[in-house]
N, C-alpha and C positions, 0 to 999 in steps of 0.2 A: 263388730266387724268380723267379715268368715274371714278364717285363717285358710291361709293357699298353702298348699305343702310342695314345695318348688324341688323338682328330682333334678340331680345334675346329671349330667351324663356318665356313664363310668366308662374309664380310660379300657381302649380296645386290649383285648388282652394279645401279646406279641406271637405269634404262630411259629410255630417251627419250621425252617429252613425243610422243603424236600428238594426230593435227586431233582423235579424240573427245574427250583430254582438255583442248582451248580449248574446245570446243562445251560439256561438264559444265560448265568452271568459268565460263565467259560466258552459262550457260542459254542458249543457243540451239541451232538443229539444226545437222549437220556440213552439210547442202548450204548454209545461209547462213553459216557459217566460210568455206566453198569460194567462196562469193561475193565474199566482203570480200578473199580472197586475190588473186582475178580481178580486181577495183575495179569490181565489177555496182555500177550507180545502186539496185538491187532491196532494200537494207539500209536501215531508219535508223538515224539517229545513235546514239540510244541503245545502239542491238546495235552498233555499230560502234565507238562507245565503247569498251562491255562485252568485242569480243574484243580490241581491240586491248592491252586491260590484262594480258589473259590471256595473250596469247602473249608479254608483258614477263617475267607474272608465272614463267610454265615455261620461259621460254628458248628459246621453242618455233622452230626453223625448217623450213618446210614442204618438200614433198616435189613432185616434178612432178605423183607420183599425186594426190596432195592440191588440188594447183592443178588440174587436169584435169577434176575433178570436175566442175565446176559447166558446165563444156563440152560433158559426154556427155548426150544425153537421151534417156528412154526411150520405148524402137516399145510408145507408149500413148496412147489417146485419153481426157482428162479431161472428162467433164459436170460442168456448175456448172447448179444449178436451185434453186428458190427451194421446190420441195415434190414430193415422188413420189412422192404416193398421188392426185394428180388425174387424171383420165380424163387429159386431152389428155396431160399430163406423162409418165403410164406409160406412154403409146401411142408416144411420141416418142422414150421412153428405148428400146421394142423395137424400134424402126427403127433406131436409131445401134447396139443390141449387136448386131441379125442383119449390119448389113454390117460392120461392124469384125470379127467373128468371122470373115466369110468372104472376109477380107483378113488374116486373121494378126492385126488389133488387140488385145489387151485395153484392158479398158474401165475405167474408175474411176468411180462417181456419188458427187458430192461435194453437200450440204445444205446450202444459204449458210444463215447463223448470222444471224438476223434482231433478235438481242436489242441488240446498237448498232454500232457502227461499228469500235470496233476489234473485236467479234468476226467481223464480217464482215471484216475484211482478214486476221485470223485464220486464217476459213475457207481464205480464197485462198489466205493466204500456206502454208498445210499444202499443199495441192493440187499448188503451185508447189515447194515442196520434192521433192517426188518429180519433176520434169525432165521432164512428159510431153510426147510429140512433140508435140502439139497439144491447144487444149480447144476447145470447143463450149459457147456460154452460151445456156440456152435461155429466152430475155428473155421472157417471160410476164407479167412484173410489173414493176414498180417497184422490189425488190431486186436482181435480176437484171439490170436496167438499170446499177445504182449496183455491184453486183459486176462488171461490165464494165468502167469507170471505171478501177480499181484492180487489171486485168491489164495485168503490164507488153508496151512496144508491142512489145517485143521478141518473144513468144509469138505462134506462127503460134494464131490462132482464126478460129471463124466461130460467126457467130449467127443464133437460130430466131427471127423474129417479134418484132415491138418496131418503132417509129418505123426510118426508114431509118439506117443506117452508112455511110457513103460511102464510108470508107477500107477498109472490110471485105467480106470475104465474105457474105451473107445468104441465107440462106431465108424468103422470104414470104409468108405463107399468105391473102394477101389480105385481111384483115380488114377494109377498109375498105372494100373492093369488099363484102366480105361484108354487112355493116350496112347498106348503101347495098339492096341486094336486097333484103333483108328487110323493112327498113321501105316501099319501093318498093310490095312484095306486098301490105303492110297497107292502105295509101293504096289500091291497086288494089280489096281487098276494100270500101272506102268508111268505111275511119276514118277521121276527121280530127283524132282526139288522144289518139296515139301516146308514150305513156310508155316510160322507158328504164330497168332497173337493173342498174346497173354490178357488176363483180365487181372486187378489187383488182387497179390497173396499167390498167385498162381505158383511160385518158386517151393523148393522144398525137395526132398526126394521121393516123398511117397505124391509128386504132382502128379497131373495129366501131361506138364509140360517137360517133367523127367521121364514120364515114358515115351514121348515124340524123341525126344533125345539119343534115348538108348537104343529104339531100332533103327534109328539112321544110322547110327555110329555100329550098332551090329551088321547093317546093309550094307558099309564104306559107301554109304551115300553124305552128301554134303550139309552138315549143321548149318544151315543161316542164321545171318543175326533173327533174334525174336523180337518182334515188334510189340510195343506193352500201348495197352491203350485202356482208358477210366472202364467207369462200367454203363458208361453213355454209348447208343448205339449211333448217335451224331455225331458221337468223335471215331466210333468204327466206319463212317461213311467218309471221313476226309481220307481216314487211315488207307481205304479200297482206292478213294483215287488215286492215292501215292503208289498203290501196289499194283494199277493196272500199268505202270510204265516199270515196272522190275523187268527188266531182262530175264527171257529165258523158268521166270516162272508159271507154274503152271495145277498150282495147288495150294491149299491154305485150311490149315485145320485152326478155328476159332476156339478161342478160350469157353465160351459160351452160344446159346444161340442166336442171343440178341445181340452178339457181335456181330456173329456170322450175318443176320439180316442186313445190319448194319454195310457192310461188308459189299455184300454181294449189291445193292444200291449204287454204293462209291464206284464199284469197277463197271457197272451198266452205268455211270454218268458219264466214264469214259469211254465209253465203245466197248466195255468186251463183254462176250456173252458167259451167263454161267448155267451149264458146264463147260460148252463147248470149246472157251477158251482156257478157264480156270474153272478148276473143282473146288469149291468152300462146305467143310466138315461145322457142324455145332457140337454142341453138348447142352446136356438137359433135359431135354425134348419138350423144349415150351409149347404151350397150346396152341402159339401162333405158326412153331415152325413147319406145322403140316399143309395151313391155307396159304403159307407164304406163295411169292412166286422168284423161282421156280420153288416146290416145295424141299425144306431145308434134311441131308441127311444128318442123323446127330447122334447122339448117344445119352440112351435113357439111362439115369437115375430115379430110384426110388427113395424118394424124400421124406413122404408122409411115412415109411417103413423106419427109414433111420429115426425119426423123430418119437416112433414108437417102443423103437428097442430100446433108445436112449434111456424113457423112463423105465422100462422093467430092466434096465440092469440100475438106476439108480435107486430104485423100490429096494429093490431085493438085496440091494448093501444097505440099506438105513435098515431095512430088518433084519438083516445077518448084526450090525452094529447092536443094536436093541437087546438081541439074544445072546450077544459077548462072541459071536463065532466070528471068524480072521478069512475072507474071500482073497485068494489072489486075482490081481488084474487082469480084466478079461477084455479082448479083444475079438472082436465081431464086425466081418466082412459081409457087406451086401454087395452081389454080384449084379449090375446092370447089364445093358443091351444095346449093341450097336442098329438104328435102326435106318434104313438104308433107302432114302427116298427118291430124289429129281437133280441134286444140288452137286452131283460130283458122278464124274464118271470117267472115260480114259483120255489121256493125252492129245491133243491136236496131232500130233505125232504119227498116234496109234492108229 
């Protein structure tokens, strides 16, 4: 009889605990495991909590690679923006990807999470998991402002527009200089009651809508209330029809241009003509607001320029950091243009 030599199985041998399995059982990502490994201020308690339990619960001891982690970061420029389908926004994001691409960058656009607050630290904190060399917050609003708040100070950034940063890098597109022109121009053609509607974040002192402000108030011409409207130009067209029954006005500088289109729609549903009844100002100078009708006067910004400077002063501090050299905060002014079309002109009066 052949003898059969029967193998038994041999028991799996037991693996060692790594950083993914604290990150599964602590629900967290492996770069904030790598963090709490480090002792980054960048965790709360909670996740800090949660890994500490885990790496009790597997026995877990870490590896240098594992500590390392959160040390190495990637040759990547991260955008934080509050929306990228607005003119200026798009315009800003192809300035930051032409010079990041022809500097070696990859680029990331990341969409702050506007529904509360921890989705927005959410947003960040995903952003921040990926270790990019630098971000770029392009402050436009009011979210954008508050998503800055909440990047830790340790991440080299620089920011597009928004009241000043002192301690920061900035690019400024003048918008208060900007408003200050505009309404200047209005006053020049002989308004004297100059209405404002805001688009969201418009507030601040370095706005467009603090310089409409101040030359009224330097003129002893009359502040109106300011009319705040989304960044929908169908809600700038109910907004016109409300404003073509204002009394006695006779002028309206828009937060944007696709208010202003918006705008000038609403007050032609109600009878009035523009300019001849009301004058409506843009800003931007969106592509459209040249075909419009009548065509729209507005005030050009260079977008793709800010979005360009953005990355070389953010380049050139991650390489002054590299070489141990100490840059103080620079602050850089792009001058735009008021460009002066079909959409405003003097008084019924005049």
């Amino acid at each position: 009889m052949e003898d059969r030599q029967v193998h038994m199985p041999r028991p799996k041998e037991k693996r060692a605990p790594v950083i993914k399995d604290v990150a599964a059982l602590a629900k967290v990502s492996v770069s904030t495991v790598s963090r709490y490994l480090n002792d980054s201020p960048r965790i709360s308690e909670e996740s800090r909590d949660r890994i500490a339990h885990a790496i009790k619960l597997l026995d877990y001891h870490p590896s240098r690679v594992a500590r390392g982690l959160v040390n190495s970061t990637m040759k990547s420029i991260a955008v934080l923006t509050s929306d990228t389908t607005l003119y200026g926004s798009a315009m800003t994001i192809q300035g930051i990807e032409d010079e990041a691409r022809s500097n070696n960058y990859p680029v990331s656009i990341s969409k702050l999470d506007n529904d509360s607050t921890d989705g927005l630290r959410a947003s960040i904190s995903m952003v921040m998991d990926q270790n990019p060399g630098g971000v770029i917050v392009m402050k436009y609003d009011e979210l954008a402002a508050k998503a800055l708040t909440y990047i830790p100070d340790t991440v080299t950034k620089v920011v597009i527009a928004g009241d000043r940063e002192p301690n920061l890098d900035q690019v400024d597109l003048r918008e208060n200089q900007s408003g200050r022109e505009i309404t200047e121009y209005l006053l020049g053609l002989g308004h004297t009651n100059v209405a404002h509607v805001t688009i969201p974040g418009g507030g601040g002192g370095y706005s467009r809508t603090a310089g409409w402000e101040a030359v009224l108030r330097a003129n002893d011409k009359p502040i109106p209330d300011m009319w705040h409207c989304s960044w929908l130009p169908a809600d700038a067209r109910k907004i016109g029809r409300q404003m073509a029954h204002v009394y006695g006005l006779t002028a309206i500088f828009a937060g944007n241009d696709e208010i202003a289109m918006g705008l000038i729609r609403g007050l032609e549903d109600e009878g009035k003509s523009v300019p001849d009844d009301i004058s409506v100002i843009g800003f931007d100078d969106h592509p459209l607001s040249c075909v419009w009708t009548p065509p729209v006067t507005t005030y050009r910004q260079d977008f793709p320029a800010a979005g360009r400077r953005a990355v070389q002063l953010l380049l050139s501090r991650i390489e002054a950091q590299e070489q141990g050299e100490i840059l103080a905060p620079r602050f850089v002014e792009l001058q735009g243009e008021l460009v002066v079309r079909a959409s405003a002109g003097a008084p019924p009066s005049v």
